[in-house]
C-alpha positions in Angstrom: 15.3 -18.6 -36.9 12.1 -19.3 -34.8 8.9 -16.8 -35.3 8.6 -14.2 -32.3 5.3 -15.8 -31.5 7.2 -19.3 -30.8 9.9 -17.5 -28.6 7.1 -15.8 -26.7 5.1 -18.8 -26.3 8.4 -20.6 -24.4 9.2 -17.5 -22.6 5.6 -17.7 -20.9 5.9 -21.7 -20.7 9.4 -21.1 -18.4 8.3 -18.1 -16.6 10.8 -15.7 -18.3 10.1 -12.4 -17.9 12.7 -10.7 -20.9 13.1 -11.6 -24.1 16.7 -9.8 -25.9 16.5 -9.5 -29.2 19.5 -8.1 -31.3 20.4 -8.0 -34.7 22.8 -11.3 -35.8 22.7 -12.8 -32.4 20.4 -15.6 -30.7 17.3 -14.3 -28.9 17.7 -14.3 -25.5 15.4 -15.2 -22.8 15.4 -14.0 -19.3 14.6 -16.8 -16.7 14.5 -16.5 -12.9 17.0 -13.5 -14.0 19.2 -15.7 -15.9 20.1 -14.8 -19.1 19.2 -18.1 -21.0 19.4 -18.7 -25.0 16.4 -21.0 -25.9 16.8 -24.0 -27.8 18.7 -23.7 -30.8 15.9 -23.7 -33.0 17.9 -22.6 -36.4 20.7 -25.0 -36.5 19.8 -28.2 -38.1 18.4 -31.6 -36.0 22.3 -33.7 -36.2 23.9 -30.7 -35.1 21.0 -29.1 -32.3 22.6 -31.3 -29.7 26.1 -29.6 -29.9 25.2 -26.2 -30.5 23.0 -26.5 -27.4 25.9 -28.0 -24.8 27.9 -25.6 -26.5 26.1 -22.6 -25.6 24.9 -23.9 -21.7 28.9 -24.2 -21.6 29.6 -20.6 -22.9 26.7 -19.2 -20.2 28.6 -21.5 -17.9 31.9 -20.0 -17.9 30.8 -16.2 -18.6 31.1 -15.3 -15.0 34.7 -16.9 -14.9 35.8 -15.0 -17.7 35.0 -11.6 -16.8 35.4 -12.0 -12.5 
């Protein structure tokens, strides 16, 4: 799990303005008023790729599933 100063370091380099944090979920951060998970910083480097397209997919197809 990255250190709060790292998620608040790329929350100021993207110009986020939120940052969601809840107990056994991935921090969110709040971009251009986009909720946007950053990197996937705790899963390991073979499997960062994945879990990353995964979860652009997910925020992808939120708005689908609940419209």
């Amino acid at each position: 799990m990255p250190e709060l100063a790292e998620l608040l370091k790329l929350l100021v380099e993207r110009e986020g303005s939120d940052l969601h944090l809840r107990v056994g979920e991935p921090p969110i951060l709040r971009i251009h008023g986009e909720g946007v998970p950053p990197e996937p910083y705790f899963f390991p480097d073979p499997y960062k790729n994945s879990v990353r397209d995964a979860v652009h997919l997910r925020y992808k197809l939120l708005p689908h599933l609940y419209s």
